[in-house]
C-alpha positions as CSV (number, residue, x, y, z in Angstrom):
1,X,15.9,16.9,-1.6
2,X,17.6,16.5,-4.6
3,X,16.8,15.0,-7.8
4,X,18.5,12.1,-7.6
5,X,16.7,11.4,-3.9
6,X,13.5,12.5,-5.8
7,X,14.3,10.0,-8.2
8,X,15.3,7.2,-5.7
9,X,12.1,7.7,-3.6
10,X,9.8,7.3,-6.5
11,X,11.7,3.6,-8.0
12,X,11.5,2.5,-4.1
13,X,7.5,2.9,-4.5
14,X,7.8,1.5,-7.9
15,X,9.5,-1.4,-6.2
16,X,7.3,-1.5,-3.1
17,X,3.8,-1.5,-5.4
18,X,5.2,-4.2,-7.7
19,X,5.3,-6.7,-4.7
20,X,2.4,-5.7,-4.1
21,X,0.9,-6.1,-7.2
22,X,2.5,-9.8,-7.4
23,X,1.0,-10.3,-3.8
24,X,-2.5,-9.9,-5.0
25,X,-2.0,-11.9,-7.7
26,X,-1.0,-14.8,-5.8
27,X,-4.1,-14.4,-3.5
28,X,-6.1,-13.9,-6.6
29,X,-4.7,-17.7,-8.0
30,X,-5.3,-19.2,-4.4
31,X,-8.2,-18.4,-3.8
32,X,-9.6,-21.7,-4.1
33,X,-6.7,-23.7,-2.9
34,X,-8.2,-25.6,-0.1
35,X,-5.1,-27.4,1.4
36,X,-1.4,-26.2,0.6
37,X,1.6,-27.8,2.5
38,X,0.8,-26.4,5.9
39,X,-2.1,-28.8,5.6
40,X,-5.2,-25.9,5.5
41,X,-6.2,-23.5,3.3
42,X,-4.5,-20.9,2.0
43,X,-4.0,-17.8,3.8
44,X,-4.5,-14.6,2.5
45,X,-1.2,-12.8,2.4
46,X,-0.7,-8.8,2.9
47,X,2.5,-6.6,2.7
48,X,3.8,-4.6,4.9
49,X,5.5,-1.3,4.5
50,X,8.1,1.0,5.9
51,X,10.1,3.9,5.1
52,X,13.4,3.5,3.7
53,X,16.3,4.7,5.7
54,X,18.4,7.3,4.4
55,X,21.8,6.1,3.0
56,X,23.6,9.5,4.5
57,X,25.3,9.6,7.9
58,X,24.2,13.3,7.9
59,X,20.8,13.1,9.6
60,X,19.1,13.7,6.3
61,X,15.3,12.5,7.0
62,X,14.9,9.0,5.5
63,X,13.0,9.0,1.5
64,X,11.2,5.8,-0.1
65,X,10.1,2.9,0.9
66,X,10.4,-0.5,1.0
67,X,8.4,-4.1,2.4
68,X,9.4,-5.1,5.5
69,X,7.3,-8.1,5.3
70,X,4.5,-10.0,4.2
71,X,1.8,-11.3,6.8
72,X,-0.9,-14.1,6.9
73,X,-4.7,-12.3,7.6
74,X,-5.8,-14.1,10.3
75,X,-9.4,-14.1,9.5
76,X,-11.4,-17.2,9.7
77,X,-11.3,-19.2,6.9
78,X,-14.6,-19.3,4.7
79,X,-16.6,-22.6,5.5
80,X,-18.7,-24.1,2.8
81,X,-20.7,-27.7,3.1
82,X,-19.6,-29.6,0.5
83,X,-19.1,-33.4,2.2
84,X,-18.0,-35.0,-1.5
85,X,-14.7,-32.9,-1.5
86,X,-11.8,-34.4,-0.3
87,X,-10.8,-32.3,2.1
88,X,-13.9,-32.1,3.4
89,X,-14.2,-32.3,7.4
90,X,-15.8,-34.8,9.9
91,X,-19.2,-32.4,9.5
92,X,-19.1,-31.8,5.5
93,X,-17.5,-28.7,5.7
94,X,-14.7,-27.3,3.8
95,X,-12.4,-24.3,4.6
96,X,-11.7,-22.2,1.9
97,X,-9.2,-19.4,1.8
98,X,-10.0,-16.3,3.2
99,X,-9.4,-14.6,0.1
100,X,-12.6,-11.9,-0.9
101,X,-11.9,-11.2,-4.7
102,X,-13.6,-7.6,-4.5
103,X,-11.0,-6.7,-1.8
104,X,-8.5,-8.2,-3.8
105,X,-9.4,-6.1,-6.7
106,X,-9.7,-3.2,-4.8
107,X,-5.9,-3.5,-3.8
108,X,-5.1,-4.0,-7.0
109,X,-6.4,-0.9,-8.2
110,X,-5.1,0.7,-5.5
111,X,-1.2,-0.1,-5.9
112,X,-2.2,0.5,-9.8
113,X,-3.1,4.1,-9.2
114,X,-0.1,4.3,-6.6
115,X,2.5,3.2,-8.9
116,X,1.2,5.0,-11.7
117,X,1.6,8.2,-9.8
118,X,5.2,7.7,-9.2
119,X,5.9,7.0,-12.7
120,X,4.4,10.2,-13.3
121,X,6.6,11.7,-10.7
122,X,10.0,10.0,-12.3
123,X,8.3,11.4,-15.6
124,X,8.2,14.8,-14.0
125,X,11.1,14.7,-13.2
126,X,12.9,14.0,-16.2
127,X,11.3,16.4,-18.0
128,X,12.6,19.2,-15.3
129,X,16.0,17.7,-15.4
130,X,15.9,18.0,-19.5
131,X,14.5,21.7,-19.1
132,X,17.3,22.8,-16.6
């Protein structure tokens, strides 16, 4: 691997974590958002990764990454009794997102530490190219 493929693996996980970062933050500033236009609550949203083919003919093995999607969580809503809220159904309950801030936060921190290690790698890798 060269430098250059060094250096284009790394910005693909910069790319990839960013999205995710700006995933979690939009889960974060739903997570009370009890009817959206689908009619329910919002669903928790996760992104999906997969490695980025390799732009050489030659067989070289594929470096980086990149989303291949973003996915509902199908877990159950969270159901609290509340019958004065408006969306509120027949039995006083209302279905709030199946959004768990901890978990949230815990991603976060995770694609945090992630993308800080690949700047750290492009860093590196400067500093190599500057040396040679």
């Amino acid at each position: 691997m060269g430098l250059f493929d060094a250096l284009n693996t790394a910005a693909s996980a910069l790319t990839a974590q960013r999205f995710r970062m700006d995933v979690i933050a939009s889960n974060l500033a739903n997570a009370n958002t009890t009817r959206t236009d689908k009619g329910e609550a919002y669903r928790r949203e996760m992104v999906v990764f997969e490695s980025r083919p390799s732009d050489k003919p030659t067989g070289v093995p594929t470096h980086g990454v990149r989303v291949s999607g973003v996915i509902e969580d199908e877990s159950p809503f969270r159901l609290v009794y509340d019958p004065e809220h408006p969306d509120a159904n027949g039995e006083g309950y209302v279905s709030y997102p199946n959004v768990n801030p901890v978990t949230e936060m815990t991603d976060m921190i995770s694609a945090t530490r992630s993308y800080e290690a690949n700047v750290t790698v492009i860093q590196s890798l400067k500093n190599a190219a500057q040396k040679a």
